[in-house]
C-alpha positions as CSV (number, residue, x, y, z in Angstrom):
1,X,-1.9,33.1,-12.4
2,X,-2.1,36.9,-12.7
3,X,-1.2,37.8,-16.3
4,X,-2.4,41.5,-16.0
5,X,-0.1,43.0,-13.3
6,X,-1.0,46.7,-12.4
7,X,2.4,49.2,-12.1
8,X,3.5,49.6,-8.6
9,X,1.6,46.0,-7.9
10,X,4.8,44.7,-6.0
11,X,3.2,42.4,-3.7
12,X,1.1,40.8,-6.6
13,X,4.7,40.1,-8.3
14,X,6.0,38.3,-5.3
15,X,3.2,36.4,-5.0
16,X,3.2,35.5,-8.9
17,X,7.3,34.8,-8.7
18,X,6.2,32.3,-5.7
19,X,3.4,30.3,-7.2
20,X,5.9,29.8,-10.5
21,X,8.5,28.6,-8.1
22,X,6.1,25.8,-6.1
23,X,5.0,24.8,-9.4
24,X,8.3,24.4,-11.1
25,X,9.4,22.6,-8.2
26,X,6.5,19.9,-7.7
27,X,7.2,19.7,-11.4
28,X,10.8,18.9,-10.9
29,X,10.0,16.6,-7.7
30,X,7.2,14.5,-9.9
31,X,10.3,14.9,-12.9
32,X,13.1,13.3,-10.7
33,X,10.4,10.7,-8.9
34,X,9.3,9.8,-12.5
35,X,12.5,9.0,-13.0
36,X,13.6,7.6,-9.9
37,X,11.4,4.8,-10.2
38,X,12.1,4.0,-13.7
39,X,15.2,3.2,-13.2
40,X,15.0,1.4,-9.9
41,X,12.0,-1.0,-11.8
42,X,15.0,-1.0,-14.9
43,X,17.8,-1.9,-12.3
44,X,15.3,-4.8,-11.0
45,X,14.5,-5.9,-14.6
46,X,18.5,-6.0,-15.5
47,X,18.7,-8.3,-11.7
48,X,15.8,-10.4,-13.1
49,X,17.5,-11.1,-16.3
50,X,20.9,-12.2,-15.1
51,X,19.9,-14.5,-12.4
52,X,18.5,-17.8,-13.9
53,X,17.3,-16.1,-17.3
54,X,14.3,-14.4,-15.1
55,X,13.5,-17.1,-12.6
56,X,13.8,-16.8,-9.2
57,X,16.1,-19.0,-6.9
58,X,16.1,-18.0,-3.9
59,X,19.5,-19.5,-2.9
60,X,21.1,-17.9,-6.1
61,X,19.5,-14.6,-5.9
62,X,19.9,-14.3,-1.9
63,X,24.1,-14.7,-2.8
64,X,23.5,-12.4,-5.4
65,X,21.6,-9.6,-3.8
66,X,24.3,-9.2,-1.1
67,X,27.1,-9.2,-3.1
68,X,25.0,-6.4,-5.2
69,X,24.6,-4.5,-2.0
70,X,28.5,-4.5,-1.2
71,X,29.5,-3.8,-4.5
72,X,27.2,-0.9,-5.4
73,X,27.6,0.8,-1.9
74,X,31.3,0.8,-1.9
75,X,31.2,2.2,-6.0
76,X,27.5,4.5,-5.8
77,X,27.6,5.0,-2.1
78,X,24.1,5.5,0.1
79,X,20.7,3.4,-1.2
80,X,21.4,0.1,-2.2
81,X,20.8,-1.9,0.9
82,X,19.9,-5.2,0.3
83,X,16.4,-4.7,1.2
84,X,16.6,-1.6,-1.2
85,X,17.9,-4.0,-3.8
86,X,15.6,-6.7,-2.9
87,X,12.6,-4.5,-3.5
88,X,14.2,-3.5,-6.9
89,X,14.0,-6.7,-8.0
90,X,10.4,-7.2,-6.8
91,X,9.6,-3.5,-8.6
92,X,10.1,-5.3,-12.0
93,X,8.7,-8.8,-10.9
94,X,5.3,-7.6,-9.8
95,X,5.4,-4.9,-12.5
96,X,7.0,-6.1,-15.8
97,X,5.6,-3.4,-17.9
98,X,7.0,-0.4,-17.1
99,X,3.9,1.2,-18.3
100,X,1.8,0.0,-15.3
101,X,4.2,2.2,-12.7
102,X,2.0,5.3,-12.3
103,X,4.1,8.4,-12.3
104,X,1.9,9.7,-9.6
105,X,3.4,7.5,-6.9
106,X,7.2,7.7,-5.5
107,X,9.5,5.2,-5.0
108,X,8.5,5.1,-0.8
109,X,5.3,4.7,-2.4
110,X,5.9,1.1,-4.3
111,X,8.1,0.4,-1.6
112,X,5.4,0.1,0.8
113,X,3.5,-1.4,-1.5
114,X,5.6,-4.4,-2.3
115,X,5.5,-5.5,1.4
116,X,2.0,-6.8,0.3
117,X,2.1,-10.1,-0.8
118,X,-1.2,-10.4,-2.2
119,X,-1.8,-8.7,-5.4
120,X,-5.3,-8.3,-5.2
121,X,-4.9,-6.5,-1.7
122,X,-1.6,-4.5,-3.2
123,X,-3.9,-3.0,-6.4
124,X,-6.3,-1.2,-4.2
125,X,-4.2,0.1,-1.9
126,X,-2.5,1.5,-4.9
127,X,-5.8,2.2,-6.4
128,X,-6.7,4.1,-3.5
129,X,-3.2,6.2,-3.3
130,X,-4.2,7.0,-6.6
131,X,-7.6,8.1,-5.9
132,X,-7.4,9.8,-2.5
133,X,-3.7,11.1,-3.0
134,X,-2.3,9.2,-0.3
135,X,0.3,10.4,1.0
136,X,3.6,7.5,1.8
137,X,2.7,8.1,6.2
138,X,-1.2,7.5,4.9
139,X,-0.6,4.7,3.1
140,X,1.2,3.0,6.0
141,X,-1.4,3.7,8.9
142,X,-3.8,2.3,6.0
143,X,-2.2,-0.9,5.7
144,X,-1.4,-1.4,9.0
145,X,-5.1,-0.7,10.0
146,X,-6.0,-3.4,7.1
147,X,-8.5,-1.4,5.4
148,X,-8.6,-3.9,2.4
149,X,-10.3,-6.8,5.1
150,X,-12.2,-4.3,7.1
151,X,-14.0,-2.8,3.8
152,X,-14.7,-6.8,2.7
153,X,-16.0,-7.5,5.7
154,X,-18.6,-4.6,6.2
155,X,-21.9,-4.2,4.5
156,X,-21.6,-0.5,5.0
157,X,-18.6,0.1,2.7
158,X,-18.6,3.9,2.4
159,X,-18.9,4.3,6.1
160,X,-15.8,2.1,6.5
161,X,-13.9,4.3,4.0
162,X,-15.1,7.3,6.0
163,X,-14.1,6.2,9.3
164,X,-10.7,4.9,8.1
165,X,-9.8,8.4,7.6
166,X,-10.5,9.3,11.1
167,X,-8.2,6.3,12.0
168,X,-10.5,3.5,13.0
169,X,-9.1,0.3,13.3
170,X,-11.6,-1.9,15.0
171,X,-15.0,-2.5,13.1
172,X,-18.0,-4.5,14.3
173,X,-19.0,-7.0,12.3
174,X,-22.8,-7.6,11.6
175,X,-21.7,-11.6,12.5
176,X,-24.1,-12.9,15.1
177,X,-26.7,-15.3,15.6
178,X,-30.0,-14.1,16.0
179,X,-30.3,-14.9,20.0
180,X,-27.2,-12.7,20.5
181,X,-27.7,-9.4,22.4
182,X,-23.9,-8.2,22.1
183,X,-22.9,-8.1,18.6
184,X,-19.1,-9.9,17.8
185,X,-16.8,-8.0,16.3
186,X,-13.8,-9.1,13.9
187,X,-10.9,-7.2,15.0
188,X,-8.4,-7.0,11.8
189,X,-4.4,-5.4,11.8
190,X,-2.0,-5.7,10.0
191,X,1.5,-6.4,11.0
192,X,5.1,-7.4,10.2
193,X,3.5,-7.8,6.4
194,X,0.8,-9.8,7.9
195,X,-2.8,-9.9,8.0
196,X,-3.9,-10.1,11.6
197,X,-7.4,-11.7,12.5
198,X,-8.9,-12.0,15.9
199,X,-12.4,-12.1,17.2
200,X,-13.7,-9.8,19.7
201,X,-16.1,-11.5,21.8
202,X,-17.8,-8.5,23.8
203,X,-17.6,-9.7,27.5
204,X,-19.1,-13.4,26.4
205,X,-16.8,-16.2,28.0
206,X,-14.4,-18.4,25.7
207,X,-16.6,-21.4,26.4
208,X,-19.5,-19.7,25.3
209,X,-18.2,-18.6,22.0
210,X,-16.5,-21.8,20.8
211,X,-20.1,-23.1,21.8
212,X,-22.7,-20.8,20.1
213,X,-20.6,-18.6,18.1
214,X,-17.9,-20.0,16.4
215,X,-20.1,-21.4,13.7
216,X,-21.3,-18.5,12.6
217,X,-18.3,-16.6,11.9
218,X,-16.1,-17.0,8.2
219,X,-12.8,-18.5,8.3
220,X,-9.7,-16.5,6.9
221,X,-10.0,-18.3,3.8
222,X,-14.0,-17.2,3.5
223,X,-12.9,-13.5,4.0
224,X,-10.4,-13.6,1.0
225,X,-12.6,-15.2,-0.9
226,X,-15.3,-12.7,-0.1
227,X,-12.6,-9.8,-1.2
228,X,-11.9,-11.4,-3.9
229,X,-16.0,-11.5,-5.5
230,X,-16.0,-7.9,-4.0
231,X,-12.8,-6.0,-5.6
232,X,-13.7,-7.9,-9.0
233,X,-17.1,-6.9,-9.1
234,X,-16.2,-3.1,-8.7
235,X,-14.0,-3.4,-12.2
């Protein structure tokens, strides 16, 4: 900032007066989101609590979590949907030290995050929201592309983060046997909260790939293992 203003220097003072303003206001948006999410995790810690001294049950807490939703619409009006609710309580479930929320991320942030199931796959997406300042759109096309899978699947890992930037989606997979002149590819989305994985088998017919190929390729439960030997070893 310009501490050293020269007389007459108006359009230096309008352009000080404006970079105070931004930055009090991203100070007062990270403020509010700080405390946005505290008290959404608090709210989901007080749910937590009350139903079955901190165990879930589902029938009990399903009962629960709409008569919540009616309740706290008709007293506190807009944002306690049940889903809204139901992610409350999963805030404080997946995150029962307060301390672990990073004040970096908005609420729309954890949200998306709690639509992933696995909490190996959830901590580096948030990781990487951390480290590449994600945006709540980015993190979305991110998931949805299922950049977690594509990166343990590739032995070019940089190149994977790189292209994931640009969009990518589809990655070839270095998966083939060595007679093979068209390399198959492992085509991975994610969608409806789901992990999506198909082969791509690059023109050769079915028959011929349950034949000569199919060996040769991991099952879903190789791939997770293979994240999980990955992601720990980068800690």
């Amino acid at each position: 900032m310009n501490t050293e203003l020269k007389p007459g220097n108006y359009k230096g003072l309008i352009k000080d007066i404006g970079n105070i303003l931004e930055e009090g206001r991203n100070n007062t948006f990270r403020a509010v989101n700080e405390i946005l999410v505290k008290t959404y995790w608090e709210i989901g810690r007080r749910i937590v609590v009350f139903e079955q001294q901190g165990k879930e049950k589902a029938e009990y807490g399903s009962y629960l979590l709409e008569r919540l939703s009616k309740d706290l619409k008709l007293r506190y009006g807009k944002g306690f949907s049940r889903s809204n609710i139901s992610y409350m309580r999963l805030l404080y479930i997946k995150y029962q030290k307060s301390e672990t929320l990073s004040h970096k991320l908005s609420w729309s942030h954890y949200f998306e995050l709690l639509k992933v199931e696995e909490d190996l796959e959830r901590s580096f997406y948030e990781q990487q929201c951390l480290n590449e300042n994600w945006s709540v759109r980015e993190l979305k096309r991110q998931i949805n592309s299922a950049l977690f899978y594509r990166l343990a699947l590739s032995k070019n890992k940089k190149e994977v983060l790189k292209l994931s930037k640009k969009g990518q989606l589809i990655e070839k997979a270095e998966e083939k046997s060595n007679e093979d002149n068209e390399p198959i590819g492992i085509i991975l989305s994610a969608k409806k909260d789901k992990i999506k994985v198909n082969y791509a088998l690059g023109g050769i017919s079915n028959k011929l790939f349950t034949s000569k190929y199919r060996f040769y390729l991991p099952n879903k439960k190789e791939l997770e293992n293979k994240l999980r030997k990955f992601f720990i070893s980068q800690n």
